[in-house]
N, C-alpha and C positions, 0 to 999 in steps of 0.2 A: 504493500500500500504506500502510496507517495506521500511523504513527510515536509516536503519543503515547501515557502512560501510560493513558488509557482504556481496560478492558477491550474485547473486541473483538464478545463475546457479553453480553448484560444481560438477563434473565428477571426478571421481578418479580411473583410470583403470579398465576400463569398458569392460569387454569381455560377447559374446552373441554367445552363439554356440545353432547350430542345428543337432539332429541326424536324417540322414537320412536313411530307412530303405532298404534295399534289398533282396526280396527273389530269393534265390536259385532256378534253376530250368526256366521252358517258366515262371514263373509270372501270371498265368491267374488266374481269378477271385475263380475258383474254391481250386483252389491251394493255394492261401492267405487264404481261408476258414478251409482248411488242416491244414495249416501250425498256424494259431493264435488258433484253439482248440488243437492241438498235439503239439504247442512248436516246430516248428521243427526250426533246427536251419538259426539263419540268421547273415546276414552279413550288419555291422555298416556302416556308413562314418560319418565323424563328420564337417557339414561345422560351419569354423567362420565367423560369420556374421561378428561381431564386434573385436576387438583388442585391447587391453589395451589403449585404451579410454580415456584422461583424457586433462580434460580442464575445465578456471573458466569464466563467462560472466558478468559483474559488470551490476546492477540496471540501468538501459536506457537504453544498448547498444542494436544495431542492428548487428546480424550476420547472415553471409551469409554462408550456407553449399551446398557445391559444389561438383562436383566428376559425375562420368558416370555411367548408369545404372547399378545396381548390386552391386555397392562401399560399400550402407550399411548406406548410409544417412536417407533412410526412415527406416529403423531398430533401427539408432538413435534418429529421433523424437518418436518412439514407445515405446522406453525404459524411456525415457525422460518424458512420459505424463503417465507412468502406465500400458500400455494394456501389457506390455508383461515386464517381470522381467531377470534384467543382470544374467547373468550368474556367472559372478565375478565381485567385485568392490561395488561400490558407489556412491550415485547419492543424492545430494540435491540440492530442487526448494525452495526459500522462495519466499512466498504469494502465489495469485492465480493464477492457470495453468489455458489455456484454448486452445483447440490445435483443428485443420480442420488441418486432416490427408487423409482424403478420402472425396470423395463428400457424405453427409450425415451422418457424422461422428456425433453418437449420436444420433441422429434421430430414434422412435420410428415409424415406419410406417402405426402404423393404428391408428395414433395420428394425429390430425391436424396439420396444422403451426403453431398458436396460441398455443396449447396445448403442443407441443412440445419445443417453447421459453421459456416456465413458467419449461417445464422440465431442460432444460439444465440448467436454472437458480437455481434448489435447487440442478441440481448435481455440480454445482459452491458454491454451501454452500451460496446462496441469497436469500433473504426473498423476498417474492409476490409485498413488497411497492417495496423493490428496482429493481425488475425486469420489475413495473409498471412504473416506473421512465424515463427507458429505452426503453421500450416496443416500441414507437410509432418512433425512429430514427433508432432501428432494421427493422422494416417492412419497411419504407422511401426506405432505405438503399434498403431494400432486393428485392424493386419494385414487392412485391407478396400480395399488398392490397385486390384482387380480389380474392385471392385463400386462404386467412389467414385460413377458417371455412373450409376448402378441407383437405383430409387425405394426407400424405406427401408421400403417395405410388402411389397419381396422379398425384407428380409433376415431371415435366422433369428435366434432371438431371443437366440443367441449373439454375432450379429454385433451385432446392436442394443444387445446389453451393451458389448462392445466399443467401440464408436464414441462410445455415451454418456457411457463413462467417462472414455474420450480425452479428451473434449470438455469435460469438468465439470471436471477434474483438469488441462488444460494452457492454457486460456483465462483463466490469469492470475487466479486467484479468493485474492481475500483469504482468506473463511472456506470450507471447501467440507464439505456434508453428502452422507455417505453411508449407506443402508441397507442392509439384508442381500442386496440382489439381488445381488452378489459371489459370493453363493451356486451362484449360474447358472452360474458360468463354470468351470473347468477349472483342475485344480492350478498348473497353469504361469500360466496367468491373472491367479490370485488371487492368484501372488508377485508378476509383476510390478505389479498396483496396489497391493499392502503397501509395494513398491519407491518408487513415485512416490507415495502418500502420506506415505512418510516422508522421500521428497528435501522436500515440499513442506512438512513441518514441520519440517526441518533450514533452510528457506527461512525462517520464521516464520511461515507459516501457521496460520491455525487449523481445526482439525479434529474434528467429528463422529461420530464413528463406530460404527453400529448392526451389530451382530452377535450370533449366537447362537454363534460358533467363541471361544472364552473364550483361548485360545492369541495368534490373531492380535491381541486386543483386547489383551493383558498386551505381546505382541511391538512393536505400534504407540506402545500409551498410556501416560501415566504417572499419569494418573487415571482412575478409574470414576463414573461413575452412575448407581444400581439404580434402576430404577421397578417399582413393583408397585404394581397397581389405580391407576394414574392419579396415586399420588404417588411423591414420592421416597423411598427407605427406606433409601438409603445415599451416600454422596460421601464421596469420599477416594481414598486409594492404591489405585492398578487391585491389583492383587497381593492388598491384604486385604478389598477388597468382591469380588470375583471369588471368591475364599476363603468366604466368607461366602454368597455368592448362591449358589453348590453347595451347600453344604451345607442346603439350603432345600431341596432335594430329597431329605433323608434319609428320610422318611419313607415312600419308597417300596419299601424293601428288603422281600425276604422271598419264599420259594420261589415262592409265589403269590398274584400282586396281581391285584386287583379295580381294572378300568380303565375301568366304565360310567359313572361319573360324572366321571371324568378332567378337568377341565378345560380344561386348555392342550393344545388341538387344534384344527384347522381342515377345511375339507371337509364337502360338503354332506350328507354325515350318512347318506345310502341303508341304509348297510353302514358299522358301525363295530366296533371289536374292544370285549369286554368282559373279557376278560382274558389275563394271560401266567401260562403255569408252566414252572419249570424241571424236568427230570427226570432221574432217569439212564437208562443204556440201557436196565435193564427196565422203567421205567414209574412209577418210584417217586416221590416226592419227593426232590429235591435239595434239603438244609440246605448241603452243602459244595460249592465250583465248585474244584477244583484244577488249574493246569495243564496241557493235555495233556487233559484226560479228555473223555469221549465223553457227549454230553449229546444230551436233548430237548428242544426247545421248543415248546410247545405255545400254539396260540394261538388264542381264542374270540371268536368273532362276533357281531353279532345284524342281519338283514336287514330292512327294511321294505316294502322289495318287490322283485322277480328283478333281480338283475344277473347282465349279459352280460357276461360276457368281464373278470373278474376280474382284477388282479395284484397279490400280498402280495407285501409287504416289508420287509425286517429289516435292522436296521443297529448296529453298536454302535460308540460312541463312546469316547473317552479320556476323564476325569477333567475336562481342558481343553474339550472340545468340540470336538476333533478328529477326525473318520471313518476308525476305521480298516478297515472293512470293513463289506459291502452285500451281502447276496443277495435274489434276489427268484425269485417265480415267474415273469418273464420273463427275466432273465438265463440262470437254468438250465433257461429252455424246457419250464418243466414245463405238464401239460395241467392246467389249471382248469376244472373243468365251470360252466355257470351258475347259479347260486344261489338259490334258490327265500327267497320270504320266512320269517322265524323264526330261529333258533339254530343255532349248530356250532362247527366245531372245527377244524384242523388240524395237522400238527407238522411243525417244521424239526428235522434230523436232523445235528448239527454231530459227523465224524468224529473230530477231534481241536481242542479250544480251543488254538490256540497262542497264549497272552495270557500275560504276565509278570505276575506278580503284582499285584494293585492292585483299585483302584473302575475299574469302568466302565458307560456309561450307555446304553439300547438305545432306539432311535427307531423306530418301527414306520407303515405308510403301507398304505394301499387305494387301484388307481387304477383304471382303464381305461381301454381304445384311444381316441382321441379329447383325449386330455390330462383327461378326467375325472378329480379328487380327491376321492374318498367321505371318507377318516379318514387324515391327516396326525396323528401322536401324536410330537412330541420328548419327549424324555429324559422315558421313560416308566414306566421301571425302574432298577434300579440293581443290578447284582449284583458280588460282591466276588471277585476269582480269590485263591485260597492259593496256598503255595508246595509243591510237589514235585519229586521227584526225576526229573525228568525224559529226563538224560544219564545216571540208571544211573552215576552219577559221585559220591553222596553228597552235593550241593552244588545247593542250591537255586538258581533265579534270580530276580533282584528287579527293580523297573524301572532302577535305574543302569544298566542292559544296554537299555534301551528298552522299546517295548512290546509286540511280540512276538518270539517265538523259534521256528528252523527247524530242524526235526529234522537232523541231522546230527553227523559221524565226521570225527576230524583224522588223517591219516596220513603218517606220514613215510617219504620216498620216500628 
């Protein structure tokens, strides 16, 4: 482990550009074929991922890198751990790197789980005692005792989160990056690696860490850093860039938002939403969301060609980037018919909002059977809850009480 005052992370104008290629002409398959034996000519775009880049992280710290889909956060842990080299610039890591960039990151597939710990431990430059040392609080950890002697192409990509993370986080790694794949895993999951990432920056470690959950990032870090379009827009106190980087989504308030041009989204596009309205129960426009009230949501489409076997999804978040609730047309087993190309519409019919008072933010998602992603849409909206009288009690509730509330009656016996 490194001892000196050297920082532990060193960025020094770090640019990462991509050329994207365009052929001239319809593009069909036969025509790329044409055109890469005969040279013909084509046309460049050059995207920057990255933008002069520079930043130091001293030995212990916890950082938190922040920003919205596309920003270039995971472009920067990928530069950071070697898979992919800066374009321009400069990068020093002292001591050992160990990074879960992707679920399985590392993982040789037709290797066991066993056989794949012992691996990742000599491409961390560890010897067999020291990986033996460790061995038996990675598998604990990883809860995959039953499957250790199984090839890691039969594990769910549950377990593959699990075992990677084990393995990134207990093999002794000086700096260790992590990305949002945390995401994968299961509330109980995701405390224990909050847990072990902060034994390990109570150890001095240093730490990376990519997330969209704004809460865990404030709970872990003591500093933030915003990227948006490939540079940096903020460094400092996690608490007041976190502060700041929400409210960068202000503008998305209002009964009815127009979400065709949406940007920060992902999914290949088949079927994407083009808008949200809120409503009340007869149909109206909602200006006010109160407590407790009975709401519609309504949400629009547009197809470019049939999909089979549909499932919408809604979710709103906390203020933080916390989940506090998910429904979906697969959860509630509703029947989705297939979708013919063009426009539409459908509506979620929430019986009662039990939401304390506050901002909160709705993530909306298109999938199908198969793990198909058409439109992935985070923090897409933003609707404010008032306060009302909810307990018939004169006495509003605010979030000091949390952030929902459960209809109910105190009686004394």
């Amino acid at each position: 482990m490194p001892t000196s005052s050297e920082p532990a992370i060193t960025l020094d104008n770090i640019s990462k550009e991509y050329r994207l290629g365009e052929l001239s002409g319809s593009g069909s398959f036969r025509e790329a074929l044409v055109g890469f034996f005969r040279r013909d000519r084509r046309a460049y775009q050059t995207l920057r991922a990255l933008q002069d880049i520079s930043f130091t992280v001293p030995e212990g710290e916890a950082v938190g890198i922040i920003g919205k889909n596309g920003a270039g956060k995971s472009t920067l842990l990928k530069v950071l751990s070697r898979i992919t080299s800066p374009t321009t610039g400069s990068i020093s890591v002292r001591g050992r790197l160990s990074a879960l960039l992707e679920v399985g990151t590392g993982f040789h597939q037709d290797l066991t789980g066993r056989e794949n710990v012992y691996l990742n431990g000599s491409i961390l430059g560890m010897t067999r005692d020291e990986v033996d040392r460790r061995f038996n609080d990675i598998i604990e950890f990883a809860e995959v005792e039953r499957f250790l002697d199984t090839p890691i192409k039969r594990y769910s990509s549950g377990m593959r989160l699990r075992l990677g993370f084990a393995v990134a986080a207990h093999l002794d790694p000086d700096v260790l990056l992590v990305d949002e794949v945390l995401a994968v895993g299961d509330a109980s999951f995701q405390k224990k690696c909050l847990g072990q990432m902060d034994e390990l920056r109570r150890g001095k470690r240093t730490i990376l860490f990519v997330s969209h959950n704004m809460a865990a990032v404030e709970t872990l870090c003591s500093r933030a850093i915003w990227i948006d379009g490939g540079r940096i827009r903020e460094d400092g106190p996690v608490g007041e860039v976190i502060s700041h980087y929400l409210s960068s989504y202000g503008g998305t308030e209002g009964s009815h938002q127009d979400l065709t041009d949406y940007a920060d989204r992902t999914g290949i596009g088949n079927i994407r939403f083009t808008g949200i309205e809120y409503l009340t129960s007869a149909g109206e426009q909602l200006e006010l969301i109160r407590s407790g009230d009975r709401i519609r949501v309504r949400l629009h489409y547009r197809a470019t060609e049939r999909i089979v076997e549909p499932h919408f999804g809604f979710e709103i978040h906390s203020q933080m980037g916390t989940l506090i609730t998910e429904t979906s047309t697969w959860s509630t087993n509703t029947d989705v018919p297939n979708i013919d190309p063009g426009e539409g519409s459908f509506e979620l019919e929430i019986d009662s909002l039990n939401l304390m008072p506050g901002r909160y933010r709705v993530s909306l998602w298109i999938s199908s059977i198969g793990g198909i992603d058409y439109d992935i849409v985070p923090h897409c909206s933003i609707f404010d809850v008032e306060t009302s009288d909810v307990f018939g009690a004169g006495r509003g509730g605010d979030q000091r009480f949390g952030l929902v509330y459960f209809p109910s009656q105190w009686r004394m016996l």
